[in-house]
VOMI-597028 format. One record per residue (C-alpha): z, y, x; residue number from 0; chain; residue in one letter. Coordinates in pm, 1 decimal. Layout:
% VOMI-597028
+----------+----------+----------+-----+-------+-----+
!       zz !       yy !       xx !   n ! chain ! res !
+----------+----------+----------+-----+-------+-----+
!        Z !        Y !        X ! NUM !     A !   A !
...
+----------+----------+----------+-----+-------+-----+
END
This chain:
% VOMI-597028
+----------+----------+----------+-----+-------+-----+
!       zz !       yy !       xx !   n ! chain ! res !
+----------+----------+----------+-----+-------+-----+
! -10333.6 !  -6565.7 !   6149.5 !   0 !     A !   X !
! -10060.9 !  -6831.7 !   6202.9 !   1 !     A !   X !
! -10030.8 !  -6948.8 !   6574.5 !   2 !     A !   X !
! -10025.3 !  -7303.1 !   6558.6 !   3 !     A !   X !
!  -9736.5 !  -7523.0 !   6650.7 !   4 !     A !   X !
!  -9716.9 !  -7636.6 !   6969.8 !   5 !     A !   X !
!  -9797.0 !  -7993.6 !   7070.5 !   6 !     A !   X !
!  -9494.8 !  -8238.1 !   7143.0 !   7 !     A !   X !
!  -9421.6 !  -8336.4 !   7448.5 !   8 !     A !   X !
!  -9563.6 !  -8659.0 !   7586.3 !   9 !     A !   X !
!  -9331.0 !  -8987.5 !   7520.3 !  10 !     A !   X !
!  -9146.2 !  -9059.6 !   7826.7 !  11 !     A !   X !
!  -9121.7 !  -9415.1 !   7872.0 !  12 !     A !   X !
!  -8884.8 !  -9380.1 !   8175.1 !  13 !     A !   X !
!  -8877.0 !  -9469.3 !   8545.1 !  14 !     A !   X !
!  -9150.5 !  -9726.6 !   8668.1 !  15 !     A !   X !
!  -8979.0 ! -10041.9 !   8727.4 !  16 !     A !   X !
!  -8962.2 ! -10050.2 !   9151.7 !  17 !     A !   X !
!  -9226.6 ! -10322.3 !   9263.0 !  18 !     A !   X !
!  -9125.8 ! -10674.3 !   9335.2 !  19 !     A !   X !
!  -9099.1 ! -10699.3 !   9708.0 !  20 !     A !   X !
!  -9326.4 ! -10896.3 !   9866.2 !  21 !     A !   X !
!  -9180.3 ! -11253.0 !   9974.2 !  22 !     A !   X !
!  -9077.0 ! -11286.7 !  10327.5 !  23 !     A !   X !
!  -9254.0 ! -11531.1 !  10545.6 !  24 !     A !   X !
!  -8941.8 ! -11670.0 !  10647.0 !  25 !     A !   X !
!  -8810.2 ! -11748.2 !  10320.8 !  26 !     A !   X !
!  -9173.1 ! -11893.9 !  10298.3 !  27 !     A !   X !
!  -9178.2 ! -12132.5 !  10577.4 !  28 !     A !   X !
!  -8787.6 ! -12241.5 !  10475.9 !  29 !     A !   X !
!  -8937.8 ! -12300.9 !  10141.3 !  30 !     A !   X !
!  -9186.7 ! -12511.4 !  10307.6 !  31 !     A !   X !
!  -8939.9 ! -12713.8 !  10565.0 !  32 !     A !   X !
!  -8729.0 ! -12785.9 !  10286.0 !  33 !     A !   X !
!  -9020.2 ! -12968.9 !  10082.9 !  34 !     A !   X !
!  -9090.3 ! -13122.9 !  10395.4 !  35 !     A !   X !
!  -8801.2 ! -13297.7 !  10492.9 !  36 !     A !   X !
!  -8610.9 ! -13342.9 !  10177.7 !  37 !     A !   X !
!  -8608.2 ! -13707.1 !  10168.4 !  38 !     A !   X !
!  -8498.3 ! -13712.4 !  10543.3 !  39 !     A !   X !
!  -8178.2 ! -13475.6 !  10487.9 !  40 !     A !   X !
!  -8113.2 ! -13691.4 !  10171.3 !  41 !     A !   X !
!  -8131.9 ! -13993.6 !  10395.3 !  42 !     A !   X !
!  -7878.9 ! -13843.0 !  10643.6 !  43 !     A !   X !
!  -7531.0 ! -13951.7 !  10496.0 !  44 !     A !   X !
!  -7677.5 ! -14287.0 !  10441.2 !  45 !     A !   X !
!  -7796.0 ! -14341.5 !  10817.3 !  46 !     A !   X !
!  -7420.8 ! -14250.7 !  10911.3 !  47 !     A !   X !
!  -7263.8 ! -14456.9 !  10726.3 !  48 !     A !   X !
!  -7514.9 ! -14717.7 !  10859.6 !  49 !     A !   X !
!  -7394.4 ! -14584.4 !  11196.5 !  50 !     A !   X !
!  -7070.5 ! -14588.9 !  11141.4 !  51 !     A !   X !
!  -7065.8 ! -14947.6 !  10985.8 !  52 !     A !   X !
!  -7260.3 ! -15053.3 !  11275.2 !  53 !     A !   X !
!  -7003.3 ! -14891.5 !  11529.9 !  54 !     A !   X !
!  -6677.6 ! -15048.5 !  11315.2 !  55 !     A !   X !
!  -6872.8 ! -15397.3 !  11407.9 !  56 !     A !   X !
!  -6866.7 ! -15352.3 !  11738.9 !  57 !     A !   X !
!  -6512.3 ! -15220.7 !  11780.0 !  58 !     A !   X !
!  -6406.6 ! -15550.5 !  11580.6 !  59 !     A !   X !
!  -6641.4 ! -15765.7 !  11878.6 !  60 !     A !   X !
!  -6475.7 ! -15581.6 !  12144.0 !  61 !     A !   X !
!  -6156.1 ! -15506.3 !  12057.8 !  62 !     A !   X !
!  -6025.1 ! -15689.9 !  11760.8 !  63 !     A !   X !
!  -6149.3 ! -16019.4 !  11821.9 !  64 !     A !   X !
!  -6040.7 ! -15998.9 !  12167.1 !  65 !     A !   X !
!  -5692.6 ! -15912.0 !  12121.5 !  66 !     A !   X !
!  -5413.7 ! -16204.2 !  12151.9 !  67 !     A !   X !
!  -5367.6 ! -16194.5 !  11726.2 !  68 !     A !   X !
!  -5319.9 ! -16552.5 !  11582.0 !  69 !     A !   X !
!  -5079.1 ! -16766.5 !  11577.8 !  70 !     A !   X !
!  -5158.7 ! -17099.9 !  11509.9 !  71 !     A !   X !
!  -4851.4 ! -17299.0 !  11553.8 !  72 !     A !   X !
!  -4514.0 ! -17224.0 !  11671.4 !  73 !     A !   X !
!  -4259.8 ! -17488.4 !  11873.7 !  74 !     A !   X !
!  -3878.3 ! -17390.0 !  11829.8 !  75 !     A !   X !
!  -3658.9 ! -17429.7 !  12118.4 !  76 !     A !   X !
!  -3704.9 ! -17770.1 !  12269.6 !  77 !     A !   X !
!  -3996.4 ! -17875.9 !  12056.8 !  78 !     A !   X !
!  -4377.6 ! -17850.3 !  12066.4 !  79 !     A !   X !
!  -4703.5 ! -17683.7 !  11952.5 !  80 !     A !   X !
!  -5064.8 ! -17791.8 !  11875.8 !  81 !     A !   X !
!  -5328.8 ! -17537.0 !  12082.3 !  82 !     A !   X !
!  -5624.2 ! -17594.3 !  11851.9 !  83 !     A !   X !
!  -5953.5 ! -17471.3 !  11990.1 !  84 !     A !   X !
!  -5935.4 ! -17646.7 !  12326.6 !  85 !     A !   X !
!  -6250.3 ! -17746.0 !  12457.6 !  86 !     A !   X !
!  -6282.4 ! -18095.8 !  12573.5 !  87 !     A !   X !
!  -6362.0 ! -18103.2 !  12983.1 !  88 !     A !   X !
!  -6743.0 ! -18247.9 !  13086.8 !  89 !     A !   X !
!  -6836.8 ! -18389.6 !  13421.8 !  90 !     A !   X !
!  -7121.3 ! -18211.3 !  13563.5 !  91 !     A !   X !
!  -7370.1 ! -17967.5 !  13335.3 !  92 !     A !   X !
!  -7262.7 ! -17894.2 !  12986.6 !  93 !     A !   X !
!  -7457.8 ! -18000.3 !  12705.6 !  94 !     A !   X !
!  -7674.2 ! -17796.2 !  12470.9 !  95 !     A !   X !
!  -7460.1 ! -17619.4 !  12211.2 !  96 !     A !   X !
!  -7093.5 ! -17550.0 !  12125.5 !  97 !     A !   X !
!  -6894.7 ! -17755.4 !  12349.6 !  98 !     A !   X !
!  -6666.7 ! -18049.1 !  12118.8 !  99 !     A !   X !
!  -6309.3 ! -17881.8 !  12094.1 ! 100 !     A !   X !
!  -5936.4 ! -18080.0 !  12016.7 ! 101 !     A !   X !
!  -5602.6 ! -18000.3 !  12042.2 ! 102 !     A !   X !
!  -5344.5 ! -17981.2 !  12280.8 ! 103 !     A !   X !
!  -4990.5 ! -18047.2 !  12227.7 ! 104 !     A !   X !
!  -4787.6 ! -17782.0 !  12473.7 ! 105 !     A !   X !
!  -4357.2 ! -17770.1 !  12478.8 ! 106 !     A !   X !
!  -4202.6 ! -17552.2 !  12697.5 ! 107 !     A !   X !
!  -3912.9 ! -17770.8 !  12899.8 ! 108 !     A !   X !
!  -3790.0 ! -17475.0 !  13141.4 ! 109 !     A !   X !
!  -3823.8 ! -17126.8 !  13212.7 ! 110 !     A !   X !
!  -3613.8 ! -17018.4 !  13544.7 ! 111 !     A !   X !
!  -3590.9 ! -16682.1 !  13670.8 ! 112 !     A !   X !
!  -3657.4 ! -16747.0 !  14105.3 ! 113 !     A !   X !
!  -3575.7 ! -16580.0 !  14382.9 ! 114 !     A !   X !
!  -3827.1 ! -16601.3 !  14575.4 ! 115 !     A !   X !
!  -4216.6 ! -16736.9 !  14505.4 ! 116 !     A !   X !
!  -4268.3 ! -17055.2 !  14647.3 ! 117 !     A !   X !
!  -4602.7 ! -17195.4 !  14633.8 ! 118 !     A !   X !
!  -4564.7 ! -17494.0 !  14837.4 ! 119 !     A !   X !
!  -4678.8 ! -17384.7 !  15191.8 ! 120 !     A !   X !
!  -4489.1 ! -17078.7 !  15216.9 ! 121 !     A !   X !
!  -4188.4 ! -16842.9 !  15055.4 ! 122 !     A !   X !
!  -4245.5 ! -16516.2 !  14987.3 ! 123 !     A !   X !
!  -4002.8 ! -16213.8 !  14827.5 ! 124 !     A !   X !
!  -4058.6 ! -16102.5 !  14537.3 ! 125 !     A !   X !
!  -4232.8 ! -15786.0 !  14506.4 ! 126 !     A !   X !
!  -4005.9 ! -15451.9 !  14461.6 ! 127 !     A !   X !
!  -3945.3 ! -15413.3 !  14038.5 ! 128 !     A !   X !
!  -4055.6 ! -15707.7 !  13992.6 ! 129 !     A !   X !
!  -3870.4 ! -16033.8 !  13828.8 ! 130 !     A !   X !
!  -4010.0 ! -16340.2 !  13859.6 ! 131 !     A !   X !
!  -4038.8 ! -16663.3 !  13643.6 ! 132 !     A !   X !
!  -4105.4 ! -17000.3 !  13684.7 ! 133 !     A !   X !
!  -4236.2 ! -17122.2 !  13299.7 ! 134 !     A !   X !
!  -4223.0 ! -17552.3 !  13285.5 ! 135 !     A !   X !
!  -4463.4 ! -17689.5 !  13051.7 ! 136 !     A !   X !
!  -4497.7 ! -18034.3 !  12915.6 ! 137 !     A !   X !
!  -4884.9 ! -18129.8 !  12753.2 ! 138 !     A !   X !
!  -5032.0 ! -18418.8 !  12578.3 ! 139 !     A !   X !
!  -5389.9 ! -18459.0 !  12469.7 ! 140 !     A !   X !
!  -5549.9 ! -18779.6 !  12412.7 ! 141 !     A !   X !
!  -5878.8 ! -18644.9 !  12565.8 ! 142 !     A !   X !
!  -5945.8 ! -18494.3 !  12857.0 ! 143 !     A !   X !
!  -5907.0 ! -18116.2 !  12794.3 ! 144 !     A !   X !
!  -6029.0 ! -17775.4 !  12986.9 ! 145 !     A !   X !
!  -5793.0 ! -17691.5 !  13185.1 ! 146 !     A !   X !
!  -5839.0 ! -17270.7 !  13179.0 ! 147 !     A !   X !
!  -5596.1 ! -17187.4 !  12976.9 ! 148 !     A !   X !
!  -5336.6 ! -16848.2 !  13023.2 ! 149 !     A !   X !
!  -4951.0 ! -16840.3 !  12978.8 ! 150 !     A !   X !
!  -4808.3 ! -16548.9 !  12866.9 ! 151 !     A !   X !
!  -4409.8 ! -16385.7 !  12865.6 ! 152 !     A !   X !
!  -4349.1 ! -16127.0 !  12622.2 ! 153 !     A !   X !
!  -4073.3 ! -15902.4 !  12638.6 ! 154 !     A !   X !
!  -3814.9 ! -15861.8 !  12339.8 ! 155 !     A !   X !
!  -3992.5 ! -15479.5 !  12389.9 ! 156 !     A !   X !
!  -4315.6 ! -15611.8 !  12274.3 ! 157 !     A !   X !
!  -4459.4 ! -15631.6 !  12618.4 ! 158 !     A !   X !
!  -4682.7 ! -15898.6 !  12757.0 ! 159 !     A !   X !
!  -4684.6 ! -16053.2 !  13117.5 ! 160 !     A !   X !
!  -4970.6 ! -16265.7 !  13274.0 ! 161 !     A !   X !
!  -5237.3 ! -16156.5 !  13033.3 ! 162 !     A !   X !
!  -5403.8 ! -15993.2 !  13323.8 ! 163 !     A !   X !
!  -5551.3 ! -16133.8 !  13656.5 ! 164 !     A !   X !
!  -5302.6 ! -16375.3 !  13838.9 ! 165 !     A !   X !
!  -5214.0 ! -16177.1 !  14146.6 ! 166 !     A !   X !
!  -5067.7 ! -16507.1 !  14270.9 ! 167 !     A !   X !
!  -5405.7 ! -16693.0 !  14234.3 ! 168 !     A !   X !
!  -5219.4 ! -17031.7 !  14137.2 ! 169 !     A !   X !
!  -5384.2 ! -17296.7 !  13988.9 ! 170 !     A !   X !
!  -5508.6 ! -17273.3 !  13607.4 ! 171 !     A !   X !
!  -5167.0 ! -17267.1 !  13371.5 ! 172 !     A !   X !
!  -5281.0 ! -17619.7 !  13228.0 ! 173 !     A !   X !
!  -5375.1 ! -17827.0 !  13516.6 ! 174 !     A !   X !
!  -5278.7 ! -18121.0 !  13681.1 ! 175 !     A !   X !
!  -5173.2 ! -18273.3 !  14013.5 ! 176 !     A !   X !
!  -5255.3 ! -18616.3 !  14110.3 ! 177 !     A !   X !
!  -4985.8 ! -18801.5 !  14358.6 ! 178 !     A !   X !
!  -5214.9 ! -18641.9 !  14643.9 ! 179 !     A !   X !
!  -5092.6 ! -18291.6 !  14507.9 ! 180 !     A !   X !
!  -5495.5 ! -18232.3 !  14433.3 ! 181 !     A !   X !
!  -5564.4 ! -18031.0 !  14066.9 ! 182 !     A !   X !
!  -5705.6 ! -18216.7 !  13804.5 ! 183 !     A !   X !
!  -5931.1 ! -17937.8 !  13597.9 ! 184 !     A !   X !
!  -5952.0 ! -18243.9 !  13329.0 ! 185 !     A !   X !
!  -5628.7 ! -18386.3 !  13275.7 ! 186 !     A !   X !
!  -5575.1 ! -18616.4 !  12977.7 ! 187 !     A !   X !
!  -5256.0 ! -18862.4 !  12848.6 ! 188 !     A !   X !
!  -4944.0 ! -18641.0 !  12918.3 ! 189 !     A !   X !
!  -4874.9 ! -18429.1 !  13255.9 ! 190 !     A !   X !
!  -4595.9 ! -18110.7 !  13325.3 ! 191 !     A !   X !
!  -4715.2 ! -17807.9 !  13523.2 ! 192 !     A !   X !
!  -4514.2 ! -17522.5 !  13635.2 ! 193 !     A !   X !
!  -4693.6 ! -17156.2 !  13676.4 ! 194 !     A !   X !
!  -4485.6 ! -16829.3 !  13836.7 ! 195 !     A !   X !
!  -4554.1 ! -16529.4 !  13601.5 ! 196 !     A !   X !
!  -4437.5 ! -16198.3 !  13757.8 ! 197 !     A !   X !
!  -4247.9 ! -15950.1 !  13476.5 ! 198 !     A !   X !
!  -4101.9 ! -15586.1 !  13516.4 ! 199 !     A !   X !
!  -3797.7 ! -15526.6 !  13646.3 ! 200 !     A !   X !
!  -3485.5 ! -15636.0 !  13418.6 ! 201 !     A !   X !
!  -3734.4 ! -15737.5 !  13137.7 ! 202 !     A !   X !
!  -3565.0 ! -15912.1 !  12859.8 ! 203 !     A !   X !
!  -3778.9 ! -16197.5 !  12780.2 ! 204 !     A !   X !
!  -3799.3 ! -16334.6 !  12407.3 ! 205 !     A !   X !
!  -4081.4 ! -16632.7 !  12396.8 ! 206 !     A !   X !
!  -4398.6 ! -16771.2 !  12551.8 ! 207 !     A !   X !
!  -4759.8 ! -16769.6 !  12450.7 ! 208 !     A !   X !
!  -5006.0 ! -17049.4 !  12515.2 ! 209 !     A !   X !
!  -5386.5 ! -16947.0 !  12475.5 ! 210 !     A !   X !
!  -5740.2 ! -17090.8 !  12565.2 ! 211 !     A !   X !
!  -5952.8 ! -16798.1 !  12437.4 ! 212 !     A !   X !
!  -5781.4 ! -16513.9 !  12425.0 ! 213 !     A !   X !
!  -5721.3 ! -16465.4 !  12044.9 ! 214 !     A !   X !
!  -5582.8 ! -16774.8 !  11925.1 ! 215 !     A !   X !
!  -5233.3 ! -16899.0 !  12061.3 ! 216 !     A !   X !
!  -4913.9 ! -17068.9 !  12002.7 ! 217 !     A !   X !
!  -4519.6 ! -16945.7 !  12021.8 ! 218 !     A !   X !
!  -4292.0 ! -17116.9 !  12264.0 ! 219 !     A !   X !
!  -3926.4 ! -17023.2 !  12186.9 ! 220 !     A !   X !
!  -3726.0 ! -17028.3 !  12498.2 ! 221 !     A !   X !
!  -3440.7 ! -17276.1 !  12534.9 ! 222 !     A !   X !
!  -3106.2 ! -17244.5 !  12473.9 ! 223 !     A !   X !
!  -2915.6 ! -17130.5 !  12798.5 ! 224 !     A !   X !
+----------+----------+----------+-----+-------+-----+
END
């Protein structure tokens, strides 16, 4: 009797595929955050730009608009300027609203460099490196005009002197003096003022400035020596 033929081997269908690990909670809950604040991280370049607009505004209120930037007229050596912006002077409270404004003709008739500061009651040296100027202006306004306003030397360096507190604590720069020698914080028709203006050391200076607020202002070329 034949022995039968032995049965074939059972199919092998390979290794079992390794079991999908189970997700981590982590990955879960980042999963989660994420569908949570999507829309807020999506908003985030958006709300700095915002800021950074924002920011750019105020750096032009504080900084740009203050800076002495525009000229608005320009008198060559022995001739004059208009000062637009001025604000006409009121007796007493002022009135509701922006104040009425003209303009104010300014000509620079002498700039001297002193040797000592005078201010009418006493003389004084001048400080160690230190020059000292005295800066004659002319004005004409038909209207009675403020009388605040700041004159400035600037150096052929670029540098600016008087811009800053008046360490001589004159009079304002565009006043007036009645026969009595009082200040007139008003003046009107046509007066001359003189203002001391102390510079560094040696400075070479190259014009004058004129300004009311701070931004606008006009050029005063000196006169011919």
């Amino acid at each position: 009797m034949t022995s039968p033929e032995p049965l074939a081997p059972p199919l092998d269908d390979g290794p079992a595929p390794p079991a999908e690990p189970p997700r981590s909670r982590r990955s879960t809950r980042g999963h989660q955050w994420w569908r949570r604040n999507r829309f807020g991280v999506i908003a985030l370049p958006v709300a700095l730009v915002i800021a950074l607009g924002a920011s750019s505004d105020r750096l032009a209120e504080y900084w740009w608009q203050e800076d002495l930037r525009i000229q608005v007229d320009r008198a060559a050596e022995g001739g004059t300027a208009q000062l637009t912006g001025v604000p006409e002077h009121r007796d007493g409270d002022p009135e509701p609203g922006d104040p009425a404004t003209t303009a104010l003709t300014v000509g620079l008739t002498e700039i001297e460099r002193l040797a000592a500061i005078d201010d009418g009651y006493s003389t004084e040296p001048i400080p160690d490196g230190a020059d000292a100027y005295g800066v004659h202006l002319a004005f004409d306004s038909g209207v009675p005009v403020a009388a605040e306003c700041t004159v400035i030397l600037v150096g052929d360096d670029g540098a600016r002197y008087g811009d800053g507190s008046d360490p001589l604590h004159q009079y304002p720069a565009c006043s007036s003096r009645d026969a009595e020698g009082d200040t007139d914080y008003g003046p009107s028709g046509q007066w001359e003022n003189t203002f001391t203006i102390l510079a560094a050391e040696g400075a070479d200076i190259d014009h004058v400035r004129v300004t009311y607020d701070g931004v606008h202002y006009v050029r005063l070329d000196l006169p011919a020596v």
